[in-house]
TORFI-521763 format. One line per 2 residues: their letters; for each residue x, y, z of C-alpha. Coordinates in pm, 1 decimal. Each point is the difference from the previous one (the first is absolute). Layout:
! residues N
A> X/Y/Z | ...;
! end
This chain:
! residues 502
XX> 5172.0/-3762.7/-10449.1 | 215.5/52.6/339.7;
XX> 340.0/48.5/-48.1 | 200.2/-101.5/266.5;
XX> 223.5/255.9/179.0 | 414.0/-11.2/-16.1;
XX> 165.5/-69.6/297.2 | 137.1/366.1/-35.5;
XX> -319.1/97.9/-18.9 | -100.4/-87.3/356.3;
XX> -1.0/275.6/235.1 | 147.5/-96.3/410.6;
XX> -325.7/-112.4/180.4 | -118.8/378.3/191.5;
XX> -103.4/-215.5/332.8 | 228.9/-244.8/111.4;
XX> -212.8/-366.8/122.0 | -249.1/24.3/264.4;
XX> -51.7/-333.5/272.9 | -334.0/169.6/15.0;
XX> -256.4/252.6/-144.7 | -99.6/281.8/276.5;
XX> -339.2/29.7/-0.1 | -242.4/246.3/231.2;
XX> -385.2/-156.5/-14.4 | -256.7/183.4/103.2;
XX> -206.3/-275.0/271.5 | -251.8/222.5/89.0;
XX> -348.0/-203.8/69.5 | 136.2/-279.0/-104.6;
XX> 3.7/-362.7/211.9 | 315.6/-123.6/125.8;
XX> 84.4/-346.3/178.2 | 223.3/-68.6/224.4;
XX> 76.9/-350.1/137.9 | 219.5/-28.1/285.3;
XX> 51.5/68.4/380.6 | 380.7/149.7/48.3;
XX> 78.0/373.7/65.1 | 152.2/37.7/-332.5;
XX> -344.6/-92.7/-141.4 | -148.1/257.6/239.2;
XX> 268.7/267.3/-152.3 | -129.5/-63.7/-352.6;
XX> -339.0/-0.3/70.5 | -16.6/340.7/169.6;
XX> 229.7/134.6/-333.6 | -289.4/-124.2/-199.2;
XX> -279.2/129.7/183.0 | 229.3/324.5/-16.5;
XX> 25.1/-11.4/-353.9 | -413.2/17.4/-16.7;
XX> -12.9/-403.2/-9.6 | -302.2/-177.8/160.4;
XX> 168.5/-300.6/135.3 | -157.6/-293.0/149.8;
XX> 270.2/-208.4/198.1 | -54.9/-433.1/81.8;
XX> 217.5/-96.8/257.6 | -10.1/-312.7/215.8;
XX> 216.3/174.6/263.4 | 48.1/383.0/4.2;
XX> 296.3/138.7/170.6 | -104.9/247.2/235.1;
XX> 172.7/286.9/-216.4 | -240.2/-95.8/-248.3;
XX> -321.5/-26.8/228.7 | 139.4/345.0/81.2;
XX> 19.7/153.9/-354.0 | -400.7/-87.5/-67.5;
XX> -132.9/76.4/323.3 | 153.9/335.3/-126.6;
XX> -106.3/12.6/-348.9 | -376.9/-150.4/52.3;
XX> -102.4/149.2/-330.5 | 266.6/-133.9/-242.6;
XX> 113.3/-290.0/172.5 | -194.8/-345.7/48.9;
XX> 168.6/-260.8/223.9 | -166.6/-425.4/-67.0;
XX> 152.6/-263.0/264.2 | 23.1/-249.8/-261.0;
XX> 157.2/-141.5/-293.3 | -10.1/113.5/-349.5;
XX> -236.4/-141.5/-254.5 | -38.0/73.8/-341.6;
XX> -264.5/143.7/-8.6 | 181.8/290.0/199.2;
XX> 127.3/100.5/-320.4 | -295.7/107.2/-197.7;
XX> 35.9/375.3/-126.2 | 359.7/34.8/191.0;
XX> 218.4/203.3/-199.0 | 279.0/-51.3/219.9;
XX> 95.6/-300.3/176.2 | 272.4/-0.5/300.2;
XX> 77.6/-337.5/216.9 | 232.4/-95.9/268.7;
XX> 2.5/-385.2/-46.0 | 351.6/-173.1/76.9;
XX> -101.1/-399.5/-171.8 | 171.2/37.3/-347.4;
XX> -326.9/-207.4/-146.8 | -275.5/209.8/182.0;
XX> 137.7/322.7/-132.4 | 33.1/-104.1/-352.2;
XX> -396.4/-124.8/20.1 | -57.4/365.6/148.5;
XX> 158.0/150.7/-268.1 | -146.0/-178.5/-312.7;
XX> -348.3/30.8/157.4 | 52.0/396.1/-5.3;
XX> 114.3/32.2/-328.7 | -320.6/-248.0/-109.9;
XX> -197.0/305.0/183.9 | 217.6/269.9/-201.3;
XX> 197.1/146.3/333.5 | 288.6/105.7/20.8;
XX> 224.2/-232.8/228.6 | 281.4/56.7/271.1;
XX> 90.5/-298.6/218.8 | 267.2/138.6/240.7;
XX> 345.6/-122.2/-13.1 | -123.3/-242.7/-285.9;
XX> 106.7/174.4/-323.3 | -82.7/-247.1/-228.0;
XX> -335.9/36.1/66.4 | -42.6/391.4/11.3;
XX> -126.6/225.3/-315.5 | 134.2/362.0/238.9;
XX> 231.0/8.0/252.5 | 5.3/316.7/256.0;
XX> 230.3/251.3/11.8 | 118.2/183.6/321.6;
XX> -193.4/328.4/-14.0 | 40.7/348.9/83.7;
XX> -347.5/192.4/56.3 | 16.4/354.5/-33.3;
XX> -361.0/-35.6/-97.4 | -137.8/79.7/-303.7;
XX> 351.2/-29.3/-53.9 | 134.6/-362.2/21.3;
XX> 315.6/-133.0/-80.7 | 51.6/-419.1/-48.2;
XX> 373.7/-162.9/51.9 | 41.3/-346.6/-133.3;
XX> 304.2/-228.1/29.8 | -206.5/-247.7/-212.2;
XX> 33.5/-230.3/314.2 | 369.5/33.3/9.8;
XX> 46.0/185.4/290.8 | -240.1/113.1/206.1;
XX> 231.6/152.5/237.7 | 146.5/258.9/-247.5;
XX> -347.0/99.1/-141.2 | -97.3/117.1/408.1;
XX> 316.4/164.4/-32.3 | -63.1/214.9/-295.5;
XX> -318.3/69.2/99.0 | 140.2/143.7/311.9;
XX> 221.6/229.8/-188.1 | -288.5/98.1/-204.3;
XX> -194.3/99.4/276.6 | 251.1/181.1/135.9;
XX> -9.3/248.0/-331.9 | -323.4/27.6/-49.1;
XX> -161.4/204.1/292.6 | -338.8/-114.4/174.7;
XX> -196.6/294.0/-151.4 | 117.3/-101.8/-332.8;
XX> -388.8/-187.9/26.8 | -164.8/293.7/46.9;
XX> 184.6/234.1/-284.5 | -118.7/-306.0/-244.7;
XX> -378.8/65.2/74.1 | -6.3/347.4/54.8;
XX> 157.8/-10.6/-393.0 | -256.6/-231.1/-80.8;
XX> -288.0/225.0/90.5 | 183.3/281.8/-160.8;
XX> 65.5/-133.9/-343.7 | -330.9/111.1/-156.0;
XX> 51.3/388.1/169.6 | 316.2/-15.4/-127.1;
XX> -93.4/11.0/-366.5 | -218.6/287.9/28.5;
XX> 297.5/247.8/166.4 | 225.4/-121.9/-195.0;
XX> -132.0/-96.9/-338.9 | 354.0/-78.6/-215.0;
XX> 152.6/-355.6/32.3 | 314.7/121.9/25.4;
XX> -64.5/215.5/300.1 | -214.8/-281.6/202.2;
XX> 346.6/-213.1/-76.3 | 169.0/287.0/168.2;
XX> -218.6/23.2/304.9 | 14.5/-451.9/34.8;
XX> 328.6/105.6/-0.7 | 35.1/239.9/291.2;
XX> -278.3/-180.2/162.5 | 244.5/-325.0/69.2;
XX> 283.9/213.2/105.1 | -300.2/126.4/286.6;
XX> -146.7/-298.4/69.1 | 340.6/-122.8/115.8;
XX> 171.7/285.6/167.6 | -368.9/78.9/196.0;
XX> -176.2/-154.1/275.9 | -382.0/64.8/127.6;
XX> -31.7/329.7/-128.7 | -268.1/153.3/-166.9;
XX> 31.9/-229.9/-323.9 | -335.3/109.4/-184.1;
XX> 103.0/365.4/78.0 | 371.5/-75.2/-173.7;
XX> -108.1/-119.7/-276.0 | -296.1/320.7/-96.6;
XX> 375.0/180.3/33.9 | 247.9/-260.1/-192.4;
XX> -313.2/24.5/-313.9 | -68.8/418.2/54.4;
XX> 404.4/37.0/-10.6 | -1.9/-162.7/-333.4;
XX> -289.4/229.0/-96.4 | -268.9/-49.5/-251.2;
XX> 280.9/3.9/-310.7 | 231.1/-254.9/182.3;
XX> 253.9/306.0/40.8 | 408.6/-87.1/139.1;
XX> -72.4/249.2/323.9 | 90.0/-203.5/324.9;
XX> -59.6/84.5/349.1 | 296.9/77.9/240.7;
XX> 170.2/-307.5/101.6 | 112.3/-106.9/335.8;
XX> 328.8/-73.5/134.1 | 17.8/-327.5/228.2;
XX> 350.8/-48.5/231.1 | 57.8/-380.2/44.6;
XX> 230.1/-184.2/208.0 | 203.9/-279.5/-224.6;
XX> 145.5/-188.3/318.7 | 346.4/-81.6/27.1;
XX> 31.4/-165.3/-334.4 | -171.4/-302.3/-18.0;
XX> -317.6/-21.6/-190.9 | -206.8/-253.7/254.2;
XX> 42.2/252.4/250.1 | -208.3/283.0/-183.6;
XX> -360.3/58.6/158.0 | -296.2/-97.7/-164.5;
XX> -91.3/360.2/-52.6 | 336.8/113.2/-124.5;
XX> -17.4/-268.9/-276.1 | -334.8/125.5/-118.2;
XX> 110.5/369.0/-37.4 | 333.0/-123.3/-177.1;
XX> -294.0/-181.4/-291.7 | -225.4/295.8/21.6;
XX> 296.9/279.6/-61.9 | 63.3/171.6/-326.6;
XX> 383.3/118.0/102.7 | 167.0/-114.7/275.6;
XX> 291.6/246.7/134.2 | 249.1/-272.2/193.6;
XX> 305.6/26.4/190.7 | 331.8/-172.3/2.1;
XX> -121.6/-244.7/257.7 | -269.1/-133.8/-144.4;
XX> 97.1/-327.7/-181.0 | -76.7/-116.3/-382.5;
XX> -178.9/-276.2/149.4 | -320.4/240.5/158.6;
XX> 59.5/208.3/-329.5 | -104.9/-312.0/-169.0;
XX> -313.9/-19.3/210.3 | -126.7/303.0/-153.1;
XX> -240.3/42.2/-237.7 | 193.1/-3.3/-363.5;
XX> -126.4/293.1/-162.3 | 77.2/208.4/283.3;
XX> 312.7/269.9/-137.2 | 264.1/-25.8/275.4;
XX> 228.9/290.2/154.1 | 304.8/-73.3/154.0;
XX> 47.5/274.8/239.3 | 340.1/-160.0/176.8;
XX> -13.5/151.2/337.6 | 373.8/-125.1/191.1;
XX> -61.0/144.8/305.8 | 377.1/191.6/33.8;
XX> 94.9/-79.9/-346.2 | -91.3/127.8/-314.8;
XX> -398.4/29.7/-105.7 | -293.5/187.0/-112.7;
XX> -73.3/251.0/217.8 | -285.2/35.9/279.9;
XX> -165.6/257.4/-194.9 | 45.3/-138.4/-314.9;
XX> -176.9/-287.2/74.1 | -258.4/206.2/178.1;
XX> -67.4/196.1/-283.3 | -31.5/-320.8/-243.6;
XX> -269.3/-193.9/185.2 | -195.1/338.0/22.7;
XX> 10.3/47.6/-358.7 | -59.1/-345.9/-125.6;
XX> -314.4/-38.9/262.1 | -96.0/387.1/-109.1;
XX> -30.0/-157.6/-397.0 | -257.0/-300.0/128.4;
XX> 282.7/-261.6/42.1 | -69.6/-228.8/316.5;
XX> 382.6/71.7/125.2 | 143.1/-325.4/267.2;
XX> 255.0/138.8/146.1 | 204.2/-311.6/101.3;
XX> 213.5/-37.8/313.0 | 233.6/-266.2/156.1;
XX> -73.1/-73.1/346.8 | -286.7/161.8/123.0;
XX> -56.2/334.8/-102.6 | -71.4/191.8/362.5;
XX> 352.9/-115.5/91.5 | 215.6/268.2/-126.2;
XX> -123.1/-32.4/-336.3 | -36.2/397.0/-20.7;
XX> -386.2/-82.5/-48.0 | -126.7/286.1/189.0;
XX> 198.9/229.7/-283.1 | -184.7/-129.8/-257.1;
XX> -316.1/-24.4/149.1 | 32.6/351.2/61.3;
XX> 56.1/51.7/-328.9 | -296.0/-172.8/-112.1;
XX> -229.7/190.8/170.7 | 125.8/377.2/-46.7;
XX> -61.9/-94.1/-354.1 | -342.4/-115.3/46.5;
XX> 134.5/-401.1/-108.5 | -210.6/-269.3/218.4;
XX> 255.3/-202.3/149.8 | -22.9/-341.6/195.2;
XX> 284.6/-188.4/187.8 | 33.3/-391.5/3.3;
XX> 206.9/-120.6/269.5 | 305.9/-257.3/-43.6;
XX> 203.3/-237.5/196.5 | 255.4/165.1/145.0;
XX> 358.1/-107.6/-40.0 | 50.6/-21.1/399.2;
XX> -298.5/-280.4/9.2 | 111.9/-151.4/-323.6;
XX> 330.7/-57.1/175.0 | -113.0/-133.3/352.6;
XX> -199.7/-237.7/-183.5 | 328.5/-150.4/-213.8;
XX> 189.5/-42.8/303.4 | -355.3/-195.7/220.0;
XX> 49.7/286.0/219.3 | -241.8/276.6/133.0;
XX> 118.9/359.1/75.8 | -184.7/8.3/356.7;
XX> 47.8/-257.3/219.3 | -136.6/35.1/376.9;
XX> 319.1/-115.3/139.8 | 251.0/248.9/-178.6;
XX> -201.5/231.2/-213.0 | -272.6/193.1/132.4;
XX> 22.5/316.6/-297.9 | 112.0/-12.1/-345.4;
XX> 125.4/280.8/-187.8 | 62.8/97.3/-390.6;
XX> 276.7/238.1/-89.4 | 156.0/90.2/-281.1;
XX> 407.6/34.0/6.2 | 51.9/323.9/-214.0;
XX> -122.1/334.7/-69.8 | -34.3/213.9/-321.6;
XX> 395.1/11.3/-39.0 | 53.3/-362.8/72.2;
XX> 117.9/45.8/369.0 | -128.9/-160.3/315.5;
XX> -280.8/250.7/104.2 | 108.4/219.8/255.6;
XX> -395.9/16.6/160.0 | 20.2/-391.5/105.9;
XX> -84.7/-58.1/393.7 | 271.1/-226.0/63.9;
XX> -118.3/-41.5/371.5 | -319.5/-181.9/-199.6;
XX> 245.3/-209.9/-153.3 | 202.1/-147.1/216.7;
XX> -328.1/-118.1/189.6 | 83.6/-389.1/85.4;
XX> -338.3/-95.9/-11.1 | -100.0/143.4/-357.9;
XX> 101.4/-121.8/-336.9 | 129.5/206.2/-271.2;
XX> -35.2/27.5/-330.1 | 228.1/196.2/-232.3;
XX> -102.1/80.2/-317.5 | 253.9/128.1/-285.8;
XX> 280.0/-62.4/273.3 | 269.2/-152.6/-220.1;
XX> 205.7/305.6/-31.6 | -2.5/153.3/367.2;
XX> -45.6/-381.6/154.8 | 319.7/59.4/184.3;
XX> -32.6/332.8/111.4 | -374.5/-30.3/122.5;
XX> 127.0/-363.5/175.1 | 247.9/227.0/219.3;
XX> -220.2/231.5/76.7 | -267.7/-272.3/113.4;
XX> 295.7/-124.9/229.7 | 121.5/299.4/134.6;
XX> -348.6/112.9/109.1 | 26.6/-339.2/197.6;
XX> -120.5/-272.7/-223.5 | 161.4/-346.3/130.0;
XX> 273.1/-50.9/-297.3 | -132.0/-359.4/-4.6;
XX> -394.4/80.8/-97.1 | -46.9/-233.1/-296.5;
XX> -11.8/153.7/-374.5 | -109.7/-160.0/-294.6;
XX> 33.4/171.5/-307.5 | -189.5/-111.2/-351.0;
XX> -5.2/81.9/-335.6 | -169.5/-33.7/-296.7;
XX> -282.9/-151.5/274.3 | -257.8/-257.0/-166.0;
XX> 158.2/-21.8/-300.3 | 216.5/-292.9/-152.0;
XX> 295.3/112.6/70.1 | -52.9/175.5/341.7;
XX> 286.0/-15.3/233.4 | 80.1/65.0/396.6;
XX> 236.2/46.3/272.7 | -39.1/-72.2/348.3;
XX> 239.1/241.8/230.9 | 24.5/187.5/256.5;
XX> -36.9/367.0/53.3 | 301.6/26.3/136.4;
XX> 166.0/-192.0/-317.4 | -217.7/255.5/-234.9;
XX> 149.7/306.2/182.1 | 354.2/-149.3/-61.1;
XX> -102.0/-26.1/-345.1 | -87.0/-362.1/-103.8;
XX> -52.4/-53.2/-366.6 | -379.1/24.0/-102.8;
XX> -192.2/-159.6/-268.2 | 142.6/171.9/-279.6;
XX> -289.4/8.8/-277.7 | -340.7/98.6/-38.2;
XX> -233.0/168.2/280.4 | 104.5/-47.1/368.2;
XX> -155.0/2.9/283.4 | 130.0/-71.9/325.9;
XX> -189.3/-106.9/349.0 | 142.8/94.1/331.2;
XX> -72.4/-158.0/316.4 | -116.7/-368.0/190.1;
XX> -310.6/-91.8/-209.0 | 210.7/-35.6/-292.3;
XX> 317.4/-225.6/114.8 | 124.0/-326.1/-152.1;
XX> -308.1/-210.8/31.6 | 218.0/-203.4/272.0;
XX> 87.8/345.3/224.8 | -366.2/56.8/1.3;
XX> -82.2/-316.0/143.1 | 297.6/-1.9/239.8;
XX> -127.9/360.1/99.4 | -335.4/-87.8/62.0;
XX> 71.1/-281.4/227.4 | 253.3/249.3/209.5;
XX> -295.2/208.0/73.6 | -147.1/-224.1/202.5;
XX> -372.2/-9.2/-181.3 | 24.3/-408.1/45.1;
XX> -307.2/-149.0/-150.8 | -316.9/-56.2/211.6;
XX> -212.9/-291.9/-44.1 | -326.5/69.5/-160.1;
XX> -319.1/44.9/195.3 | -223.2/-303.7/85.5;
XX> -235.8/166.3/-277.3 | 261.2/70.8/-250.1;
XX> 104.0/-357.3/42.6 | -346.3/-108.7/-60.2;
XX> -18.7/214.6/-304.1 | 369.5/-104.3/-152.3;
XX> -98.4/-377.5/28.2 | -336.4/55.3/-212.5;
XX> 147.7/140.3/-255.7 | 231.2/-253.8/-20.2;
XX> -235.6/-291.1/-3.9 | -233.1/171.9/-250.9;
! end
């Protein structure tokens, strides 16, 4: 006899309710129909073809998209100017229309399951056994978003922050693994080590591109050795630009090494948000550099990233900005290789861009800015460097861009004006630039050599020169130097008006 369990007794449910079961069904050789004539029809057909499907499509009137997609795929694909008739339906395991009459879809639908398919009418729910997800093909690897209709919108927009983590060759890792699995066991014959290897294999497989990947995995498996032993190769030390602080602005290939690091060494300037971007299990080092203020010393850090990538640890070595723009990359880089540490660098946006971008502005402009130039405001003892060429900068025609300027603003400003910068070139100065609480000032040179106040908090940089004046000066500017707008070429006409019409 059952006895029937206590309400204490009831542990918390360990999945939480599902709209829908994800399922992955294996269609190869097996017949598909497809009814219908519209493009999105043509888009499902050629994912079920993909998917190993052979799929016979009726269709009264094809779109030319679809007429397109079979001419292409003669083999799997099947086009029938016609309607549908039940006797389309014999042996179909899967069932797809396109059928807008309410009454004509519901007869499609209960004459498929009489057949024992599987039925999707699109946009018509009610009628559908599977719905499709928005997909992300890193084939054999495939990932499938669902919004169970709710939003189609936000499942493309996951999947487009998917793809952006999971690199192209992630495909081609996934097979080579595949073809490996059964050489695998016979180099390394524990359980525990092949766990191990799976292990270091992902952290490859996302960190790599089209290297040799049968060749790196014969070394991940002979590292482990015949035992499954602890000894690791050396490591590798990888220098990434963070950007100025927000996370959107990372690269592509910066947030892949962040998920494929096993420390990550990061300064002051990088913000909790990109930390949070990282993969979790990676051990973060605060290393604190404050440019003039207190911090961990140049060699200190040095030596740290040598040692951690010496003792197999895949080291990122995390930057704000961009790390070729005094960053003190080449330092540690140099570092790297007298000790024999492989070392890759991973370029950022650099403040200077992040900040033209904030204000709409660009820091060339053919009218008032034919160079730009990067500088940084202070030397080892936290003085304006004495090795500027102030004849450089007080060029009219370039822009400027200070960086770590907040302490010596004034002093370099007189400078700028005494080596015969106007005292009214336009400044802007910006802190804490692309994140929330980012902050500017729009001046004057002039005003900054008599000491204006400056954002107070948070990194600063500030932008000298034409190109980066109050949006209104810029346009007032412009017009003054008599560039007055030509019309457009017959042929440029031509061209405008057809794109407008299409």
């Amino acid at each position: 006899m059952s006895v029937p369990a206590r309400a204490d007794d009831r542990r918390p449910a360990r999945l939480n309710a599902l709209p829908k079961l994800p399922l992955f069904v294996d269609l190869a050789g097996r017949s598909i129909l497809v009814v219908g004539g519209s493009d999105g029809i043509a888009w499902k057909a050629e994912l079920l073809a993909a998917a190993g499907g052979t799929v016979r499509i009726v269709a009264e009137n094809p779109s030319p998209e679809l007429r397109s997609v079979v001419r292409n795929d003669p083999t799997r694909l099947t086009l029938m100017r016609r309607s549908w008739r039940e006797a389309d339906l014999a042996g179909v395991s899967v069932a797809i229309a396109d059928i807008e009459d309410r009454q004509d879809a519901a007869n499609f639908a209960e004459a498929a399951r009489r057949h024992g398919a599987l039925v999707n009418v699109v946009d018509k729910p009610a009628f559908c056994d599977f719905q499709f997800g928005t997909i992300v093909n890193r084939a054999p690897v495939v990932v499938s978003i669902s919004t169970d209709g709710a939003a189609p919108i936000l499942g493309q927009a996951i999947r487009r922050r998917i793809e952006a983590v999971l690199p192209p060759s992630l495909g081609a890792w996934a097979q080579a693994a595949k073809a490996f699995r059964d050489r695998l066991r016979d180099i390394v014959p524990s359980k525990s080590g092949r766990r191990r290897f799976w292990e270091q294999f992902v952290d490859v497989a996302f960190a790599n591109g089209s290297q040799d990947r049968n060749g790196t995995l014969d070394r991940l498996a002979r590292e482990l050795g015949e035992e499954g032993s602890e000894r690791r190769g050396p490591g590798e030390v990888v220098i990434v630009g963070a950007g100025p602080g927000d996370p959107e602005l990372l690269t592509l290939k910066a947030m892949r090494e962040l998920q494929a690091a096993d420390v990550i060494v990061y300064d002051r300037l990088v913000t909790p948000a990109i930390l949070e971007l990282a993969r979790r299990e990676a051990r973060r080092v605060h290393v604190g550099k404050e440019g003039h203020g207190a911090s961990c010393r140049q060699d200190d850090i040095n030596a740290l990233i040598v040692d951690l990538a010496l003792a197999g640890e895949r080291v990122v070595r995390l930057k704000g900005g961009d790390p070729a723009i005094f960053g003190r990359t080449g330092e540690e880089v140099a570092a790297c290789r007298e000790a024999g540490v492989p070392v890759r660098v991973v370029p950022g946006i650099t403040t200077a861009s992040a900040a033209a971008a904030s204000l709409n502005a660009s820091l060339t402009h053919r009218d008032h800015a034919q160079r730009v130039q990067f500088i940084t405001a202070h030397d080892r003892h936290g003085d304006l460097p004495e090795s500027l060429n102030l004849a450089a900068l007080a060029d009219p025609l370039a822009t400027t861009v200070v960086y770590m300027g907040r302490r010596t603003a004034s002093k370099l400003a007189t400078r700028m004006v005494e080596s015969g910068l106007p005292s009214d070139t336009p400044v802007v100065a910006i802190s804490n630039v692309s994140r929330d609480d980012q902050d500017s000032v729009h001046s004057t040179i002039g005003n900054v050599a008599r000491g204006i106040d400056l954002p107070e908090d948070g990194p600063l940089i500030i932008a000298i020169g034409a190109s980066v004046a109050a949006p209104n000066d810029i346009q007032e500017r412009s017009l003054n130097a008599s560039h007055a707008q030509k019309p457009l070429s017959p042929a440029n006409e031509q061209f405008v008006r057809a794109v407008l019409n299409h």
